[in-house]
N, C-alpha and C positions, 0 to 999 in steps of 0.2 A: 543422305542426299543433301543438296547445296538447296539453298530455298532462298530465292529473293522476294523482297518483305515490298509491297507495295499498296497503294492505298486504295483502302478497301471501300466497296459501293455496295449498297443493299442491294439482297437478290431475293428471286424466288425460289424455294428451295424447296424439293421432292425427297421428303426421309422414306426409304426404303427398312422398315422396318421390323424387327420378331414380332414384337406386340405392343400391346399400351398397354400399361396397369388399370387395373381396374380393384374393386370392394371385394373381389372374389382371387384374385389374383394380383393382388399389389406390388410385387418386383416381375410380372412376366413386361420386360418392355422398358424395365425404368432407367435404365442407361443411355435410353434414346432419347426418351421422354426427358432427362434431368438436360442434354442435348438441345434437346428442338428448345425449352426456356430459354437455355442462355442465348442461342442464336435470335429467339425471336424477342431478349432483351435487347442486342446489339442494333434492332430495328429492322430487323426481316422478316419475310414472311417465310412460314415453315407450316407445310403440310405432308404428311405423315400415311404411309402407304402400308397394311402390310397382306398377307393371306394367312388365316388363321386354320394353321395344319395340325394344333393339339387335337391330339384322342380322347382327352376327359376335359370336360369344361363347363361351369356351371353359366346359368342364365345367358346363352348366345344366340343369336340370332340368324336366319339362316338367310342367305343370300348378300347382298353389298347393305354395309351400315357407316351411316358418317356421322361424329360426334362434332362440338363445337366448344374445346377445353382453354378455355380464356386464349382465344383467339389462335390457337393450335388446330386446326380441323385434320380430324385422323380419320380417313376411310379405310376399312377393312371390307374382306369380302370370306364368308363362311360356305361351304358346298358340304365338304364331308372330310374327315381327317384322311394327313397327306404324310404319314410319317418320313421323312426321304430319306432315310437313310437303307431304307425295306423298299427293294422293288426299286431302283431307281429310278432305271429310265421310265415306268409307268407314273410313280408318285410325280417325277418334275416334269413329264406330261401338261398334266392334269393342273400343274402349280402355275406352268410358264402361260396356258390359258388363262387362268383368273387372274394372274398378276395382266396379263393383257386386256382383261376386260375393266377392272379394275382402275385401270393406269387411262383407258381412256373414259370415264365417267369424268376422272379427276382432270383432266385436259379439257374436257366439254365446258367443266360448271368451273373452272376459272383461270386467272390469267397466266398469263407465259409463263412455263417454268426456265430457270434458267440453268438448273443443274440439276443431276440426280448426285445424293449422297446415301450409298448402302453400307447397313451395319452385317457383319458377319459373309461372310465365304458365301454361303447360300443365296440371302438374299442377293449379294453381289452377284451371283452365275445367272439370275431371273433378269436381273436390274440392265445385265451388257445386252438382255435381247431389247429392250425398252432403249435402249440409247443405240441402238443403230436401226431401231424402228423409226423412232421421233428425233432424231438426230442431235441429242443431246450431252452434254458432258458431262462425266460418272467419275464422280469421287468414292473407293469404299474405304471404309475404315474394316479391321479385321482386330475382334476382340477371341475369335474359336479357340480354344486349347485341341481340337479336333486337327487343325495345323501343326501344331507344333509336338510332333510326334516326330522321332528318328524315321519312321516307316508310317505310308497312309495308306488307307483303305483304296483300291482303285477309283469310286464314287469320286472321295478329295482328290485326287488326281484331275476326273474330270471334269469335275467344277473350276477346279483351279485353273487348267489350264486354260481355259474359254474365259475365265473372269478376271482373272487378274493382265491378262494380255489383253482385255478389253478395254478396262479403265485407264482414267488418263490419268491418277493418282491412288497410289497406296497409301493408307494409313495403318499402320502398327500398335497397339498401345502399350506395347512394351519391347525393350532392344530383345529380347531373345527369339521373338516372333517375329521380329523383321531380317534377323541370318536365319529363320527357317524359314521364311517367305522367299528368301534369295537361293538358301540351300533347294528347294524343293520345283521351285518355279522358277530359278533365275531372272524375278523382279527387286528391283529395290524400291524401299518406301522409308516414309517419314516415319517418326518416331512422336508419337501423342498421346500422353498419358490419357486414362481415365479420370472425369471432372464429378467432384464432389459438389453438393446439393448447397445453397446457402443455408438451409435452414442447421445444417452439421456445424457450421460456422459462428454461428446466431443464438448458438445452444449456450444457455450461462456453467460455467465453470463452476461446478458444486463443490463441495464438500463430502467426502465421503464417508460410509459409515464403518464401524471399525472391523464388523462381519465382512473379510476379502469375498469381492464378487468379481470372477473370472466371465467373460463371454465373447459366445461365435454366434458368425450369420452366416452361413448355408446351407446349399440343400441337400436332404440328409443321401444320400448318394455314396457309395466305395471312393471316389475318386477322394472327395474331399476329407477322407482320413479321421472320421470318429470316432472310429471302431480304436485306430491307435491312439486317439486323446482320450479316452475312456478309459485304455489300459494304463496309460500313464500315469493321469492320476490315481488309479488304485494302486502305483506304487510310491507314490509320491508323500512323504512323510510330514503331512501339516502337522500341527495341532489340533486336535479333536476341538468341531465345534467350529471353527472359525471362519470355512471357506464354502462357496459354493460354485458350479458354473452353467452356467445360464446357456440353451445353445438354440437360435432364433431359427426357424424354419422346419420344412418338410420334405417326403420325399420319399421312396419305397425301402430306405434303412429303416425310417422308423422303429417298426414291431421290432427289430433285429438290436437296434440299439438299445430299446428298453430293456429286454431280455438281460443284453447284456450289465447295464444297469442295475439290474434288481438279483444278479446272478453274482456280482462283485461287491453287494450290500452299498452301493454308492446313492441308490434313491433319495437320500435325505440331503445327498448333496447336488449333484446334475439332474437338471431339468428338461424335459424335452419342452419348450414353450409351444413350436406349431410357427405357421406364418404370421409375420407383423407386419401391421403397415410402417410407410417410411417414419410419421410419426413417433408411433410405440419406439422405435427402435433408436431413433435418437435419444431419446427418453430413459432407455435400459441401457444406452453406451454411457450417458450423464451418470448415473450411479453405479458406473464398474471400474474396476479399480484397472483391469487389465484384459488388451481382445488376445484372443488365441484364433490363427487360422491353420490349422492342422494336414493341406490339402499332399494329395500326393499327386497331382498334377495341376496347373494354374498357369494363368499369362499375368496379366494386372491386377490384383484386386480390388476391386470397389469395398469391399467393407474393410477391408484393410485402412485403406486413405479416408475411408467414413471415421472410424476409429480414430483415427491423427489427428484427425478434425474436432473432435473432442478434446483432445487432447490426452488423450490415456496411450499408454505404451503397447508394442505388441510381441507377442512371440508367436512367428512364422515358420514354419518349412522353407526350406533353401530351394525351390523351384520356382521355374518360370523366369517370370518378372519380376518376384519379393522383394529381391537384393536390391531392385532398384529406388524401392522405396523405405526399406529399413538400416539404421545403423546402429551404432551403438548408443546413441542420444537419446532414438525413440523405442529402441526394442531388440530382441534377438532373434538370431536366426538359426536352426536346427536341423540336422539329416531331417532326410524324407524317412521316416518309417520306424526311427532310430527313438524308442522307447525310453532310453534309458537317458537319453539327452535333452527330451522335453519334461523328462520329469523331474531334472536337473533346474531345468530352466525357469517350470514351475515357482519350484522350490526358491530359485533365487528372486524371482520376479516376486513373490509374494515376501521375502525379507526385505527387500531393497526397494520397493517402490516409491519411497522416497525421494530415492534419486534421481527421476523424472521429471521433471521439469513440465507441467501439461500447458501453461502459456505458449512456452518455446515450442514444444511439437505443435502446437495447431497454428502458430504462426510458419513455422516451417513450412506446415502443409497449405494452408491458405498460399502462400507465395509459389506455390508449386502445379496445385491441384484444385483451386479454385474455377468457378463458371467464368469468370472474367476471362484468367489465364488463359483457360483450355480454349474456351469459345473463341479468344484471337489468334492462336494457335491455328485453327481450323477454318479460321474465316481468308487469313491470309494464304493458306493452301489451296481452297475455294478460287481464290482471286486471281491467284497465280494460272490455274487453270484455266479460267475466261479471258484471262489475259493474253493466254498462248493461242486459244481459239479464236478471238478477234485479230489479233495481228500477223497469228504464225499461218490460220486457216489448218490445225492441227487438233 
């Protein structure tokens, strides 16, 4: 879609969002959260909406709670878990209430909103009743791999079609999910990557140690393909002694993974780490020689372009979004599932990583996928939107 770039004025801005991160759960929410910074760097103000529908959750609070995270104010509202994808029309019932109760605390205690902006399909199908309630304009972005499926569940069907015909802009974070957003809904939208953290940036370029250290960030889940980076490397012909791989997070694979693990004699080498904060994890990308994302299905990755940002190279799976951020400068790219070709890839990444270049990839990625970037990216689509509102009365 054609975008005319014009000059941007501070707004107020309503994130409609999964979650925030918190001590207990560190990435539920951080894509928004790394979001609402940059915006509220650009001089905005941004506050943060979301209904907390997790099943398991430690230290929460029941009924509406609003924090005050350096000048970010995020209300959520807790009742009882809302899983929606079970039960539909009873869970988004029950959801489209408390985002309504919600939504008006956040109108009472402060000033004009001047836009809603929703992350993901869901909140965006809550977010269109809130803007023709309060009569405001609805920007969503769509980061779901839940979309970008040859065939959807009837559920995405009916979200889709009520949400995305509501909004007065799409946002895609990757080309592949903006022809399945057209494939599926016959909407078209923009194209806006996911925005890397500055602190990914800020990270000093180490030195590394001569024991190769491999690592992934996800959550241990079927989709994102452990199970086959696990086998791979147990075909994958190092040298004894010399390698290991690191794999940051959690999930209901776990137990299944270790099994496997400790069944292919690889313990001394793959680690199950658990969740890290964003911290730790810059930290463990500084001294890894190489990220591995193994997924077998994906739209954009954030720890992909976290990785770039360090500067270390990657070997991906050819799904989604990947290709749109990997080449042959910064990494390779692999069949979905294809054993025999990541552990090729392995193998060469761990001979040749010399010939990476880590200044160049994280300068790449800075000029690509930096908060600056991304945040005028989204601010001039924002703009455009109020612009059509004030003069079109659209």
């Amino acid at each position: 879609m054609f975008l005319i770039t014009i000059l941007i004025y501070y707004m107020n801005i309503l994130m409609i969002s999964r979650g925030y991160p918190s001590k207990w759960d560190p990435q539920w929410g951080s894509f928004e959260k790394e979001q609402a910074i940059a915006l509220k760097n650009s001089g905005n103000n941004v506050i943060i909406a979301y209904v907390d529908r997790r099943v398991f959750c430690k230290n929460r609070k029941w009924g509406i709670s609003k924090i005050d995270d350096n000048g970010i104010i995020v209300y959520s509202i807790y009742i009882f878990p809302l899983p929606l994808q079970y039960l539909f029309f009873v869970t988004s019932f029950f959801t489209k209430i408390f985002f309504q109760i919600l939504v008006e605390r956040i109108i009472k205690e402060n000033d004009k909103i001047d836009l809603i902006y929703s992350h993901y399909l869901y909140n965006t199908y809550f977010a269109s009743f809130i803007k023709i309630k309060h009569k405001l304009p609805l920007v969503c972005i769509e980061h779901w791999s839940g979309v970008n499926k040859d065939v959807l569940p009837q559920y995405v069907k009916l979200m889709g079609a009520k949400a995305y015909s509501t909004a007065d802009a799409i946002i895609a974070v990757c080309d592949s999910l903006r022809k399945r957003i057209r494939e599926h809904f016959n909407k078209e939208s923009f194209v806006v990557h996911n925005m890397v953290s500055d602190d990914f940036f800020t990270c000093p370029l180490i030195e590394k140690n001569d024991f190769f250290q491999f690592v992934s960030v996800g959550t241990l889940i079927k989709g994102k393909g452990y199970d086959f980076l696990i086998n791979s490397f147990s075909q994958t012909q190092f040298p004894e002694k010399t390698w290991k791989l690191l794999i940051v997070g959690d999930g209901p694979e776990r137990d299944n993974l270790y099994k496997q693990i400790t069944h292919l004699g690889l313990e001394n080498h793959i680690f199950l780490l658990g969740k890290k904060s964003k911290n730790d994890i810059v930290s463990i990308l500084a001294k890894s020689h190489a990220f591995i994302l193994p997924s077998r299905s994906e739209n954009f990755s954030v720890a992909i372009i976290e990785a770039l940002s360090i500067g270390i190279p990657v070997v991906a799976t050819d799904c989604g979004g990947t290709k749109e951020s990997i080449n042959n400068s910064n990494g390779i790219l692999v069949p979905v599932d294809d054993t025999s070709s990541m552990s090729e890839s392995l193998l060469y990444m761990f001979n040749n990583i010399l010939k990476y270049n880590a200044s160049d990839i994280r300068k790449n990625s800075k000029e690509r996928y930096s908060s600056s970037v991304i945040g005028n990216q989204l601010l001039a689509i924002f703009d455009n939107v109020l612009y059509r509102k004030d003069n079109c009365g659209c």
